[in-house]
Structure formats: structure tokens, C-alpha cells
C-alpha positions, -999 to 999 in steps of 0.1 A, spaced: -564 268 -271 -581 234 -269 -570 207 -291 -595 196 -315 -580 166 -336 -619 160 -355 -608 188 -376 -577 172 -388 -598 143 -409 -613 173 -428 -579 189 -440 -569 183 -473 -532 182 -490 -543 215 -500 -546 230 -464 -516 209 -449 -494 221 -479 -504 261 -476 -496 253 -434 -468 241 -442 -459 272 -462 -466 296 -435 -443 274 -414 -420 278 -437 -418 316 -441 -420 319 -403 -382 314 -405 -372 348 -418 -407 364 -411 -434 371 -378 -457 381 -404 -453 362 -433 -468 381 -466 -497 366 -482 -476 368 -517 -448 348 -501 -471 321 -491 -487 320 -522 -457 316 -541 -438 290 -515 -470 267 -517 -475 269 -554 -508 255 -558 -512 236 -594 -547 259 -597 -540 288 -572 -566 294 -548 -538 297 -520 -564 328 -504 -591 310 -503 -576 278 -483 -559 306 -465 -594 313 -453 -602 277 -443 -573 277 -423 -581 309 -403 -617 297 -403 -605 269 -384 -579 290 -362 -547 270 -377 -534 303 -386 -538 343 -376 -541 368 -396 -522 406 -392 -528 433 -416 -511 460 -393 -480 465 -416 -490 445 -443 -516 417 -454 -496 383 -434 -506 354 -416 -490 334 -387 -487 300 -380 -508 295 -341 -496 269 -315 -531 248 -330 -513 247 -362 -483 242 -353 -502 213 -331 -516 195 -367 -480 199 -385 -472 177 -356 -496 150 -356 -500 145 -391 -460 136 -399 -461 112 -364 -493 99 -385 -474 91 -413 -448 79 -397 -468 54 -380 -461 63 -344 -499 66 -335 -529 66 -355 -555 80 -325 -555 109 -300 -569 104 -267 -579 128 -237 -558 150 -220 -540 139 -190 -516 167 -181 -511 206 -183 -483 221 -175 -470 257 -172 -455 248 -204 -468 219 -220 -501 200 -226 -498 157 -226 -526 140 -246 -531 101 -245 -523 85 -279 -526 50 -294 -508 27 -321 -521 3 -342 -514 -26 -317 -534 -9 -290 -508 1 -267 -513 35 -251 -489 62 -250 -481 95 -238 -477 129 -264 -464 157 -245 -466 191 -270 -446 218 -256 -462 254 -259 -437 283 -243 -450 316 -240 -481 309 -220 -490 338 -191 -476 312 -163 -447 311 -182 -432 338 -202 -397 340 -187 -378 317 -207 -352 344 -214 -340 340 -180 -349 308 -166 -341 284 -195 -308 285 -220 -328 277 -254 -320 311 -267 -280 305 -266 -265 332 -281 -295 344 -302 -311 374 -298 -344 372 -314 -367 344 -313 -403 331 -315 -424 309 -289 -432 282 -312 -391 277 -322 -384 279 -285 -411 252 -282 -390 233 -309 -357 238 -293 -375 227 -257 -388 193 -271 -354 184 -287 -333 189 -259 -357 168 -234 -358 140 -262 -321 142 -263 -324 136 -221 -347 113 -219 -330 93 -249 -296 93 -227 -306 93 -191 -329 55 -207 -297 38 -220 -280 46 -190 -304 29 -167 -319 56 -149 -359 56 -144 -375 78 -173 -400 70 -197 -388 48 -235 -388 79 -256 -402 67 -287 -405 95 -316 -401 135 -319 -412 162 -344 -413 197 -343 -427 204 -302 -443 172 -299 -428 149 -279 -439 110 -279 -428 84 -249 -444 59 -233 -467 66 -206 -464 59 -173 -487 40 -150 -485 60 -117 -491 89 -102 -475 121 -95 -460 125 -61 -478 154 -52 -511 131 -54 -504 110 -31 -509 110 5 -496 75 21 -466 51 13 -462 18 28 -424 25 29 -414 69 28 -382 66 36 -371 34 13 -388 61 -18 -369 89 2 -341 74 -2 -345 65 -41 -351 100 -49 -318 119 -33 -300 87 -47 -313 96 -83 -300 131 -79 -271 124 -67 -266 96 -92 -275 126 -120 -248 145 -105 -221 122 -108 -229 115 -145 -228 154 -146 -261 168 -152 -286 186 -124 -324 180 -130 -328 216 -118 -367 212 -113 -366 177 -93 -400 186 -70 -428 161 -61 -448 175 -96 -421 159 -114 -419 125 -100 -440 95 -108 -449 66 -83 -468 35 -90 -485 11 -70 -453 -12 -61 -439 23 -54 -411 28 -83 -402 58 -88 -399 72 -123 -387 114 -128 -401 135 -156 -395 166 -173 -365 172 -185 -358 203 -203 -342 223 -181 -314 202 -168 -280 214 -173 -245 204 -165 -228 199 -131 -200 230 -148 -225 253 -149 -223 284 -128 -253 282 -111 -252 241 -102 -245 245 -69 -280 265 -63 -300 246 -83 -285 211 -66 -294 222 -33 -329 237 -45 -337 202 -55 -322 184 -27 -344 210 -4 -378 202 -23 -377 169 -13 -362 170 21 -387 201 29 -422 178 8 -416 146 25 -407 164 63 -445 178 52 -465 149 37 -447 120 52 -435 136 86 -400 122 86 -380 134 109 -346 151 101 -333 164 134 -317 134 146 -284 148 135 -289 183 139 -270 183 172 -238 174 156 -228 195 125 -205 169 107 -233 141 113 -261 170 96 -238 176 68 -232 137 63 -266 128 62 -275 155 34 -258 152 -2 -236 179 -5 -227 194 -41 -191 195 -37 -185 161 -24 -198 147 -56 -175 141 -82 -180 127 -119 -170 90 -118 -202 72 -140 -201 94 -175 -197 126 -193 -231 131 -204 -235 170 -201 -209 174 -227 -220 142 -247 -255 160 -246 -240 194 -246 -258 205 -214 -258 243 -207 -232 250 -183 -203 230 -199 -166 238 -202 -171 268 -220 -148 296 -208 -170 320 -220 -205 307 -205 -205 333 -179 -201 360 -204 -228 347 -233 -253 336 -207 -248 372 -187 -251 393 -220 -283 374 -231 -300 379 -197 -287 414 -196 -276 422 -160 -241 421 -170 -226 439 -140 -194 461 -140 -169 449 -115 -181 415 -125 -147 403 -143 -131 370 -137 -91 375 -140 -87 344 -160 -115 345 -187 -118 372 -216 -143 383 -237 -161 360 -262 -161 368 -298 -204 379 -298 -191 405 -276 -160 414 -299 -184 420 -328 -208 442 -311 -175 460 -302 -164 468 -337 -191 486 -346 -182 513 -323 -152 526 -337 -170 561 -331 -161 565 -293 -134 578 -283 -119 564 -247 -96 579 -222 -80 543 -214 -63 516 -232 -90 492 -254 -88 460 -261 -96 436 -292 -97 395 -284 -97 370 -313 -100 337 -312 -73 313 -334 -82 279 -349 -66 262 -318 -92 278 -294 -69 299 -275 -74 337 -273 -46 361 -284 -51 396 -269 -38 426 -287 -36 459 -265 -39 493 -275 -27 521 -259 -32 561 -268 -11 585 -259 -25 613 -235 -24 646 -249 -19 640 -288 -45 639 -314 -27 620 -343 -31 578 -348 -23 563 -313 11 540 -313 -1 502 -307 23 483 -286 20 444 -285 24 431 -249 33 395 -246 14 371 -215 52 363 -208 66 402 -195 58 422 -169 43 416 -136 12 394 -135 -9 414 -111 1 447 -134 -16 427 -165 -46 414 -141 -54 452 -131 -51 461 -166 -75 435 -183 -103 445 -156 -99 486 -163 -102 473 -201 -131 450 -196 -150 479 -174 -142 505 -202 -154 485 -232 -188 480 -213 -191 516 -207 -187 522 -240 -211 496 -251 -238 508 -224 -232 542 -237 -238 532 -275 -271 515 -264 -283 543 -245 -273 566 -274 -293 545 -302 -326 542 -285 -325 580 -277 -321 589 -317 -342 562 -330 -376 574 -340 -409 550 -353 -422 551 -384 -456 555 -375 -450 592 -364 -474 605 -386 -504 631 -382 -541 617 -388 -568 633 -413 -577 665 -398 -544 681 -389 -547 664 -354 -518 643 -339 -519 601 -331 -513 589 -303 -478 575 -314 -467 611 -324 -477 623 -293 -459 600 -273 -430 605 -294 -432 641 -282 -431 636 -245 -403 610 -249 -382 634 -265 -385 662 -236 -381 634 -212 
């Protein structure tokens, strides 16, 4: 959807306070009712339908009668929101052309009062190049329900955050200078990308700038995690300047290792391409080939904590592996560490199986104010039908490979049980719309309803 800022000089307090409305309902509603926006804008002489139909006129909001009369606020709405409180906030009082699209972001040229040029970078996840968010970035965190515009909220936050640190550390980013909803504002850069450009007076001075910035990243904990030639700016005097920032995450995380070496590869494998440099000089001797490339576990944190000042995904959370596994869903069943237990989101979707009935011992976790995690084990006895007798083992008796085998056949149990409960629920849950049409003929929905319950 293009972005058409001549409409915004044509919106009145009228139309900016009914968006704002919708924006507001959004947070408990995908639909939000046409009563609820009515009665959260509270117009002084009504009329909240008929600015309603300005709006949609103007494609600032959708409209979805499906369930029941509602409107929803569109990524162009959402766009206006944006500009008009970095308006009033002075930031920039003109929009300029578009200079950059992205798989999941536009960047507009905007202006201040003084004349000096900036660049606005408005975040829109949930385009068709980019719909995987759910598995590639960590915005969702333990939630399990979300939006694209609040994902594209969450997105420009955490790369302001970034770009905020990674500038008063004295690495080479853009000033990031205001941010609002998706919209992020910092100050443009004059260069180009790396991918545009075809000859450099000195490659391997700028080859050498690069690893040393990911390297440098790495010691103050945090892996770019997309560090390509798309995201790297190059001016004239050939400085080099990185971009896009979203996605980093901490050095702790469980898949750094991979995603240092991807980066490391891109531009080892782009400037053995564009530039022709040469990296088989060492290739005959293994230490010498593993010397002259940055390796992942020679680096260690010595400039800074910033993953954890910036709270980077990935960092010293016992239970990382678990939330991130449960949110991408390929939680796998021998997949146990012996050290780590179960976090508390996947204690509470345990409780509410008290149902099922297992063959083996269960266990419950809790966490106390401290942090640390008490386990309480639970063992029936085989071949009686009364209340089982619990029996409290301590960390501190019995042999320690006898308690390792014991919290694996636990963990694998309770996910059985869990995968079992899933499978159970979507089997017996039936739609509402299963209803027969005028005529005595079955819908479509009824009918697939039908075949889904022989399968």
C-alpha cells in the first residue's frame, strides 16, 4: 500500500481521534465493534459512522462484517498515527520520496525545520516475503497470539533500543533520533549499500573493517545475525556504516554459534565474488585457515554486557530453550537437557490436565522468589486405585544418575500427555458456523465438518 501523506493535511481532529479509537480497541479486539469505537471516541455531536466512512474512504481503516459490524486499523493507518505525533513532536515537518523497501520495512526521506534530511524507516511485518516471524524473529516471547501491526511495534522498539546502544558505544550506526509506534526516525546516511557497488580503491582495508565489526559485536555480546552486503553502507571515502538491527540477539543464545558463522560466511563468500580476494593462501595449513577466520569460540566478552543491558534474546535464561522451543512448536521428545527443568508457561498448561491419568511418576516445578526451582515428585503406586502416596525426594539423596534418568522419563511423559491433550481438543472442537442454508441443503463448512469427522 503506497504511502500517500497529501491525505493527511485533509484529516481532521475528528478523523485522527476515531483512528485513534480503533487503535485503541485493537488491543483486546481483531475486529473492533463499531459500538465500541463509538463509545471510546465519544464524539461531542456523534457522527462517529459517518467519519468512520471517511476513513475507509480513504483506506485508513477496513471494514469486516463477517461476525459482526467492526473495523480494523490498516498498516496506512497505522502509517498516519505515526507521522502525525513525530509532527507534533517536532521531529519532521515534510515527507520525502521513498528510498528503500525491504522484506519488512519501507524508508521514506523526511525533513526538519532546519532543512536537514533524514531517514524514516516504518516497519510493516506480515508482508508475503515475509510472514515467518514466528520462527525467525523472538518478538512474540512467550505470547501466543498476536497481530502484525504490534509485531511491527515490538520490531521498531527493539532496533531503536540497538541502534541507541550500539551509537554510545562507538560503533558505526546511524544517530537514532525519535521513535513511535513502527516508525523509526535516524539520520540518513550518505552512501550506498554494499551490494551496489562494484569497485573499491582498497577491498581488503573494508574487508577487514567488516569481520572486525562482527567480531567487535561479539565481544560486547550481541550477533547481528543478518550482517550481508544489503545491510552495510559505504560512502565515498569508503566508511563503513551497518544497518538493520532487529534481529540481533545475544552471544548466550542457542543458536549464536550458526548465525556468527552465517555472517562471517556472507562476507567472506560476497567479497571472494565481487572483489576476487583470495582466501586460499592458508588453506594448506589447517591451524593457519582457522587463524585467519574469526572463530565463535575464541571470542570472549571483555568490552560490555549489552545483550543483557538490552535484554537480547538468547540471554541467561535457563529456560530459553524451553519457551523459545514451545513457541516455535517442534519441541522434540528426547530433547531434555539434564540440568534445566521446565519453565513455569509450561507448568500452567500442565495443570489443566489433571484429567489424564499416567503410568509413570509426574512432576510439578515451581519457581520461589529467589529464582531457584524446587521440584516436587509424585509417584503412584502400580496396581491400586485409591489417592497415590507423594514422597518428597530431596537433590541431596540417592545417586545422581538415578535422579538424571528419572527427570528425563518425567519430562518425556508430561509432553505425551500434553501432545495427547492437544490432539484430543482439536478432534472434539466443532465451528460455530455448522449450520444448514435456506433450502434444507448443507454449507460448505457443514460439509467439511462431516468429512473431518470420518477422517
Amino acid at each position: 500500500m503506497k504511502l500517500d501523506v497529501d491525505v493527511l493535511r485533509y484529516l481532521s481532529k475528528d478523523d485522527f481521534r476515531v483512528l485513534t479509537a480503533v487503535e485503541m480497541g485493537m488491543r483486546n479486539h481483531e475486529i473492533v465493534p463499531s459500538d465500541l469505537i463509538g463509545r471510546i471516541a465519544s464524539l461531542k455531536h456523534g457522527g462517529t459512522y459517518k467519519v468512520l466512512k471517511n476513513l475507509l474512504k480513504h483506506k485508513l481503516v477496513h471494514h469486516d462484517s463477517s461476525k459482526y459490524d467492526g473495523f480494523r486499523l490498516t498498516y496506512l493507518g497505522y502509517d498516519f498515527l505515526a507521522i502525525k505525533t513525530m509532527v507534533n513532536r517536532g521531529v519532521f515537518t515534510a515527507v520525502g520520496r521513498q528510498i528503500g523497501v525491504g522484506k519488512e520495512s519501507d524508508i521514506f526521506e523526511v525533513s526538519n525545520e532546519d532543512g536537514t534530511v533524514m531517514a524514516m524507516k516504518l516497519h510493516r511485518l506480515g508482508r508475503t516475503s515475509f510472514r515467518a516471524v514466528k520462527s525467525k524473529r523472538d518478538y512474540l516471547r512467550h505470547r501466543s497470539s498476536f497481530n502484525w501491526l504490534y509485531l511491527s511495534r515490538l520490531a521498531a522498539l527493539k532496533e531503536f533500543a540497538f541502534m541507541k546502544a550500539l551509537e554510545e558505544h562507538g560503533f558505526p550506526v546511524p544517530n537514532a533520533v525519535d521513535c513511535n509506534r513502527h516508525c523509526v526516525v535516524m539520520s540518513l546516511i550518505q552512501g550506498y549499500p554494499l551490494v551496489q557497488v562494484k569497485q573499491l580503491q582498497n577491498p581488503e582495508t573494508v574487508f577487514e573493517t567488516i569481520i572486525g565489526l562482527v567480531v567487535r559485536l561479539a565481544e560486547h555480546g550481541l550477533i547481528h545475525c543478518d550482517f550481508n552486503e544489503f545491510n552495510i553502507m559505504i560512502d565515498d571515502d569508503e566508511k563503513v556504516t551497518m544497518i538493520d538491527f532487529p534481529q540481533m540477539v545475544s552471544v548466550s543464545h542457542r543458536n549464536a554459534q550458526m548465525y556468527f558463522d552465517r555472517d562471517i560466511e556472507c562476507i567472506f563468500k560476497f567479497f571472494g565474488k565481487r572483489f576476487n580476494l583470495s582466501f586460499e593462501e592458508c588453506s594448506d595449513d589447517i591451524d593457519d585457515d582457522e587463524s585467519s577466520r574469526p572463530s565463535f569460540s575464541s571470542i570472549t566478552k571483555t568490552a560490555g554486557f549489552l545483550d543483557k543491558e538490552l535484554a537480547a534474546s538468547g540471554f541467561t535464561r535457563k529456560d530459553e530453550d524451553d519457551i523459545q522451543k514451545f513457541i516455535e512448536g517442534d519441541v522434540e521428545e528426547d530433547d531434555v537437557s539434564d540440568g534445566e527443568h521446565d519453565s513455569e508457561l509450561c507448568q500452567t498448561n500442565i495443570k489443566g490436565f489433571d484429567s489424564l491419568h499416567l503410568d509413570q511418576e509426574e512432576s510439578t516445578s515451581r519457581c520461589n522468589e529467589e529464582g531457584q526451582v524446587v521440584e516436587n515428585l509424585q509417584s503412584p503406586e502400580v496396581g491400586q486405585r485409591g489417592d497415590p502416596e507423594s514422597q518428597n525426594l530431596s537433590s541431596n539423596e540417592g545417586d545422581e544418575n538415578d535422579d538424571t534418568e528419572l527427570v528425563k522419563s518425567l519430562a518425556k511423559q508430561r509432553r505425551r500427555a500434553m501432545a495427547a491433550a492437544r490432539k484430543g481438543h482439536h478432534k472434539n472442537s466443532t465451528s460455530r458456523n455448522s449450520y444448514k442454508d435456506k433450502g434444507g441443503k448443507s454449507s460448505n463448512n457443514s460439509k467439511i465438518q462431516k468429512q473431518l469427522a470420518s477422517w
